[in-house]
C-alpha positions in Angstrom: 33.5 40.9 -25.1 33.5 38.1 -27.7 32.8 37.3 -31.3 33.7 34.5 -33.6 36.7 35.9 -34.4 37.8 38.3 -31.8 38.3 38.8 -28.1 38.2 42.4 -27.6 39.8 43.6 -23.9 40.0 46.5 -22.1 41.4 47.4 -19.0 41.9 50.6 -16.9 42.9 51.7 -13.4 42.1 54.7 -11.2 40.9 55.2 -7.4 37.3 55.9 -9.1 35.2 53.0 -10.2 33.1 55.1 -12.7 35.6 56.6 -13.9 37.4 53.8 -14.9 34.4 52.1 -16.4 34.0 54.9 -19.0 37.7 54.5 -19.7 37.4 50.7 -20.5 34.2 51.8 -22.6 36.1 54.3 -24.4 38.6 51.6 -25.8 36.4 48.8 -25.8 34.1 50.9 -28.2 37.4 52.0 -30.0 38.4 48.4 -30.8 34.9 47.8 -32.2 35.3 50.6 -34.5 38.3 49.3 -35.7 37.0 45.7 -36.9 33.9 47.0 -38.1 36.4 48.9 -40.6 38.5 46.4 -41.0 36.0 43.5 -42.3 33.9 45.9 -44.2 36.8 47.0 -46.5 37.5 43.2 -46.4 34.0 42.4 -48.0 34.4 45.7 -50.5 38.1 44.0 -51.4 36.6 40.7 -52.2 33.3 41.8 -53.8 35.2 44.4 -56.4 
């Protein structure tokens, strides 16, 4: 998955295709979470 500003990745391995795509979505949807944190307390920091 893309943005502007970042490339997010996941990658996973097991004899069951399924179960290997819910992995990836696991930490692909992790990752999101995290920038979405990340540039909102970057907007709070430069709006206070």
């Amino acid at each position: 998955m893309q943005t502007r500003r970042l490339t997010i990745h996941g990658r996973e391995e097991t004899s069951d295709l399924y179960a290997a795509i819910d992995l990836v979505m696991d930490k692909v949807e992790q990752q999101v979470r995290k920038y979405k944190t990340k540039t909102r307390l970057q907007r709070r920091r430069v709006k206070g």
